[in-house]
N, C-alpha and C positions, 0 to 999 in steps of 0.2 A: 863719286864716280868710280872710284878704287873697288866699294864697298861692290856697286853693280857688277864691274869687271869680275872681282871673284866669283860672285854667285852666278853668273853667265857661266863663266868659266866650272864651276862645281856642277850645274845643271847638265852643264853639255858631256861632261864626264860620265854622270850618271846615266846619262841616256847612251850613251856607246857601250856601259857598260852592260846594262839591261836587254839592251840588242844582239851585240856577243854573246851573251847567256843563255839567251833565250834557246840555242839547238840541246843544251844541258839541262834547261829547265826540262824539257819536252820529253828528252827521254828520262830521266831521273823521276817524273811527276809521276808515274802510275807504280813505284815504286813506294814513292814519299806516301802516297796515300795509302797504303797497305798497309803503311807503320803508324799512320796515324789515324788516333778517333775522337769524335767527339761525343759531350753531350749535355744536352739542355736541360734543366729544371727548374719551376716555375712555381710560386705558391701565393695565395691571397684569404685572406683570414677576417674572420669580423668576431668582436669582444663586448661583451656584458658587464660590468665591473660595479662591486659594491662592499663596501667595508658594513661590519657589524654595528656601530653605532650611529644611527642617525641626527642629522644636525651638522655634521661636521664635513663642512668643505674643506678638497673638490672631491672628493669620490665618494658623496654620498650622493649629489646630484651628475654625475657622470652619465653621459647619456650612449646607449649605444650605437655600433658605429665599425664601421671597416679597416681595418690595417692596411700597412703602405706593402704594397706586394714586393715580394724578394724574387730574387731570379740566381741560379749559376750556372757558368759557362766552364763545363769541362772539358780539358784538352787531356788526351795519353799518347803516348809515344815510345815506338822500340826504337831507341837511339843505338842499340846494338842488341846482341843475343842474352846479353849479361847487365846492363845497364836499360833502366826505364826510366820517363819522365812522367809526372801528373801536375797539372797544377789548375786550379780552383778561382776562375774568378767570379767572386760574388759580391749580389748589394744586400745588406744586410741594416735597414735602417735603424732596427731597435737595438744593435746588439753595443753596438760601441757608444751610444747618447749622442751628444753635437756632434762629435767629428764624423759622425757615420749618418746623419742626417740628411745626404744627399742623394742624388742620384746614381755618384758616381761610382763605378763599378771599381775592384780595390782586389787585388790579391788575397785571398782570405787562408789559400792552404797550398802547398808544393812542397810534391815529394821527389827527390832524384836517388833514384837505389841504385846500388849495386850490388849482384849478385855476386859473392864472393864461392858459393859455392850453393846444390840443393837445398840445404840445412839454413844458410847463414848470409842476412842480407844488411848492408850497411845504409842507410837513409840519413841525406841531408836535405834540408831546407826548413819546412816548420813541422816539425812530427808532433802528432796530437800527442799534449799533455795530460792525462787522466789515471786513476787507481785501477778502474775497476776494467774487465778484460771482457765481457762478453755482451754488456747491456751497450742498445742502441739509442740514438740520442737525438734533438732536431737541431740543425746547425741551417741558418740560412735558408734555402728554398729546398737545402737537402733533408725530408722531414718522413722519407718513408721506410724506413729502419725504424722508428720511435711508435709505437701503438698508440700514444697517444698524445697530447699536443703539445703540451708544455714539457720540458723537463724537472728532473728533482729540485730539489733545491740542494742539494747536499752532491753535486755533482764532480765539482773539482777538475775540470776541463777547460779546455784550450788549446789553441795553435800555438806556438812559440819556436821564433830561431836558433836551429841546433845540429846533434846530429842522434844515430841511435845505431845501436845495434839488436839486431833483430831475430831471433833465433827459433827455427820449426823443427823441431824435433822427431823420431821417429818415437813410434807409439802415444804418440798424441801432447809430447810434453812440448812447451817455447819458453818464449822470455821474451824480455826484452830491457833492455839498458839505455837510456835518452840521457843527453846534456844540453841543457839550453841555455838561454838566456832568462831572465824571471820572468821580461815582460813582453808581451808581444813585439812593443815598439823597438827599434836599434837603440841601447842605451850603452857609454863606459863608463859611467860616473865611478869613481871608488869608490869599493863599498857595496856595489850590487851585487857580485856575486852569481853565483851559476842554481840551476835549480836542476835537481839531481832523482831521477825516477827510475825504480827497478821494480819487474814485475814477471812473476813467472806464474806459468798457467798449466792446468791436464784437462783437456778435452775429449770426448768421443761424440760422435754422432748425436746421443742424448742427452748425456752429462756433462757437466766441467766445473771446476775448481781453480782458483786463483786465488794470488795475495800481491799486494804492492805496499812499496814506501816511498813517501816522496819526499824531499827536504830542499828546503831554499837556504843557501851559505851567506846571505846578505846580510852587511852590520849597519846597515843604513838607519839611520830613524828620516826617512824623507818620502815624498807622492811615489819614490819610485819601488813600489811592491808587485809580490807577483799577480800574474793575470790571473793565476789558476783557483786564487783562494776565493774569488768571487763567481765562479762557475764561467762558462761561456755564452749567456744569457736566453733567454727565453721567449715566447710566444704571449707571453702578457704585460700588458702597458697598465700602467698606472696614473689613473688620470688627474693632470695639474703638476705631473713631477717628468713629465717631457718623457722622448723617446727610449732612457736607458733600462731597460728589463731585467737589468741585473738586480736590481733595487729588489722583486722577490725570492733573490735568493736568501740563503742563510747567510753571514757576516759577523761573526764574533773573532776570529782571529785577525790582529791588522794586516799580517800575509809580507812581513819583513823576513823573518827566518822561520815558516812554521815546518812542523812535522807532521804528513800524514799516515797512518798506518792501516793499511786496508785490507779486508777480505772477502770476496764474494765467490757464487758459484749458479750454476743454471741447469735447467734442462727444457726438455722440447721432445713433442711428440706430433703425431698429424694434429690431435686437438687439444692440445694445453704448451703453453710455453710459460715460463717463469726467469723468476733471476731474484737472487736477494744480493743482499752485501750493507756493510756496517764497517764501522771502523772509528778512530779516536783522531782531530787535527789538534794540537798545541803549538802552542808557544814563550817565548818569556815576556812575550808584549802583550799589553791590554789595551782597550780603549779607555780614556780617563776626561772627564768635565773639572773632576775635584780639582782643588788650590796644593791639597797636603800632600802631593805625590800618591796617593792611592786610589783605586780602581773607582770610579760613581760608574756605573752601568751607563753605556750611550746604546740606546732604541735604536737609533738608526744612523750608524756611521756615515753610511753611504751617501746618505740627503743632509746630513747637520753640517758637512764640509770644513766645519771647523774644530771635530775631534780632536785631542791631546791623545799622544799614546804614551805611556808611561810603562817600565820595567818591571813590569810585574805579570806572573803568568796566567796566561789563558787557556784556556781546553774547551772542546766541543765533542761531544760523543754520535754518532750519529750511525741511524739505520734504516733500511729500507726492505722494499718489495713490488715484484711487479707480475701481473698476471693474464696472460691474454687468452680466450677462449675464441679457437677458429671454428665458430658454426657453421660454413663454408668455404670455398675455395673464394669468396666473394666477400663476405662479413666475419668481421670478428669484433668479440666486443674483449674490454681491458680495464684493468685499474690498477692503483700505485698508492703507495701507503709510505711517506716520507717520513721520516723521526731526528729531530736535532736537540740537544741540552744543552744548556749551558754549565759545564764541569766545574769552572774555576773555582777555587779554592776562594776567593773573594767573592764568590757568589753561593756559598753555602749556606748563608743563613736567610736568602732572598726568596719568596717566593714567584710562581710562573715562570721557571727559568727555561720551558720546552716552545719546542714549535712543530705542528703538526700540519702536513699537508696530505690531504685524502684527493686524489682523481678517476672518476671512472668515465666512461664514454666507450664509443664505438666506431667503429670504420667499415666502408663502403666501397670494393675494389671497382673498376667500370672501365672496358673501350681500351683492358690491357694496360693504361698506362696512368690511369688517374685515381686520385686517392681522397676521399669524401671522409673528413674525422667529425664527429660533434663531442663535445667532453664538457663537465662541470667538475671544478674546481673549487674546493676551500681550503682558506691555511689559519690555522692558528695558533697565535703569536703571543706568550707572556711575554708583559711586563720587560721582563730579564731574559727573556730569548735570544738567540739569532736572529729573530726577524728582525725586516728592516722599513717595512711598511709600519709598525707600530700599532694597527689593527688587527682585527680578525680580519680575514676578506671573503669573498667569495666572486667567482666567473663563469659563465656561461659562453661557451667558444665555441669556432667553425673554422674549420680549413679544408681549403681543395689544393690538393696539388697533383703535378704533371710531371713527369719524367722520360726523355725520350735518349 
């Protein structure tokens, strides 16, 4: 009886208050909406999937078939002259594996800046994690910045809780300085550690140039590694190994304390745009199977769940390229040329220690806001690669998406 008295009593509060407000609401509201905007985006996708050797289930009998459509809800906001809000809710099924296999819609990005001055912006919340400075990438149903439909695999992206400093420079130079956390989720365990990104850029209208480093200070040997050594996942499923798409990225460093050292640069014209960049990730960890403390090659970290890692160092070398041809203000067709080795010093006497991923395809603009991709895709994966599939593969994909 107590329990009802309160919530009578909480109810009835709430309702005087909402009452009284309401002459504040009324004029404050055409205010409120002038600082505030939205906006929607929608995507849904169908996949072909076949690895190079036949006989060998499930993805040689994979049939194809439609993806679970993504959606996100963008909110911005002038919270003052000097202070902005963003934040990103998205459903992203494939990106996270189980825990992202629902319907439910999940904070995926927020930004809160502060203008400290023209020049000089502070950013808390989750600042995208990444090397490189000017390539575009598909994140959730956000997929029309990307020419084309999948990402690299040598990407090194993600969202992570943090803060950054952010810097525009005049005559076309920035930077920028982030400290996060390694992993997406809220972790304090000792031993994690901060993950630490610096990256400064020159731009003009056509050209630009960049370099970044990134480092994770974590002494952990435990599941808790960063997000970013695994990319922020992808537009291709692989069938029999469930929703996580991360599985075709690269993965040869465990992502406890790696280093990455990156450089890339771009230009852009009415009809050709590009972008390259390469760069070197290590560490002092390896993956390991063996008994005697030394490196055995593990194919696929990601799926074997039951990797050893042991002290001893890893490297990845890796390079890229990306190329779009706009034959109209309507079509442009693209392609992308991925490159991953395996460096380590314990895998110098190994053969097929590369992995190459080639995609080309085309897009189709329509109705101002919608975006029609078709792309084919192969990646191939030694032995002793990065790869995590442990086959050659190849893909045939579709995606439309909508942006409003």
């Amino acid at each position: 009886m107590k329990q009802l008295q309160r919530c009578t009593a909480f109810l009835t509060i709430l309702l005087l208050l909402t009452l009284t407000g309401t002459p504040v609401l009324a004029q404050d509201g055409d205010d409120m909406m002038d600082r505030v905007s939205f906006s929607v985006k929608a995507m849904q996708g169908a996949q072909y999937f076949r690895t190079d050797f036949p006989g060998e289930p499930p993805t040689d009998q994979a049939e194809p078939g439609f993806q679970r459509v993504r959606y996100n809800l963008e909110v911005s906001a002038d919270l003052h002259e000097r202070i902005t809000l963003f934040v990103d809710l998205g459903h992203e099924p494939n990106d996270f594996g189980t825990g992202g296999d629902s319907f439910s819609p999940a904070v995926d990005y927020v930004a809160l800046d502060f203008l400290l001055s023209d020049e000089y912006t502070v950013r808390l919340g989750t600042p995208v994690t990444g090397p490189f400075n000017f390539r575009g990438y598909s994140d959730g149903a956000a997929t029309q910045g990307n020419p084309l439909i999948g990402n690299s695999p040598i990407d090194f992206i993600t969202a992570q809780t943090g803060v950054a400093l952010i810097g525009n420079l005049e005559g076309g130079f920035g930077f920028d300085l982030t400290v996060t956390s390694p992993t997406f989720y809220e972790t304090f365990t000792p031993g994690t550690g901060f993950s630490l990104i610096g990256k400064a850029r020159y731009a003009t209208n056509t050209y630009g140039f960049g370099a970044a480093v990134m480092k994770v200070t974590s002494q952990q040997r435990s599941n808790t590694v960063t997000s970013w050594i695994r990319g922020d996942g992808e537009n291709y499923s692989i069938p029999g190994f469930g929703p996580n798409s991360r599985l075709t990225h690269a993965y040869l460093n465990p992502g406890i304390s790696p280093l990455v050292l990156h450089v890339d640069g771009m230009f852009k014209s009415s009809l050709l745009e590009g972008d390259v960049w390469g760069g070197i990730s290590s560490e002092q960890y390896s993956f390991s199977t063996g008994a005697n403390g030394t490196s055995a090659f593990v194919p696929n970290p990601g799926l074997s769940g039951g990797a050893v890692v042991v002290e001893e160092d890893s490297q990845m070398r890796f390079a890229g390229a990306t190329l779009t041809l706009n034959a109209t203000e309507q079509f442009f067709i693209a392609g992308r040329v991925s490159y991953a080795d395996n460096a380590s010093d314990w895998a110098e006497d190994l053969d097929e220690t590369s992995l190459l991923r080639i995609q080309g395809g085309f897009g189709v603009r329509f109705l101002d806001k919608a975006l029609l991709k078709l792309e084919f895709v192969s990646q191939d994966e030694g032995v002793n690669s990065p790869g995590q599939v442990g086959d050659n593969w190849y893909a045939v994909s579709t995606e439309l998406s909508v942006t409003l």
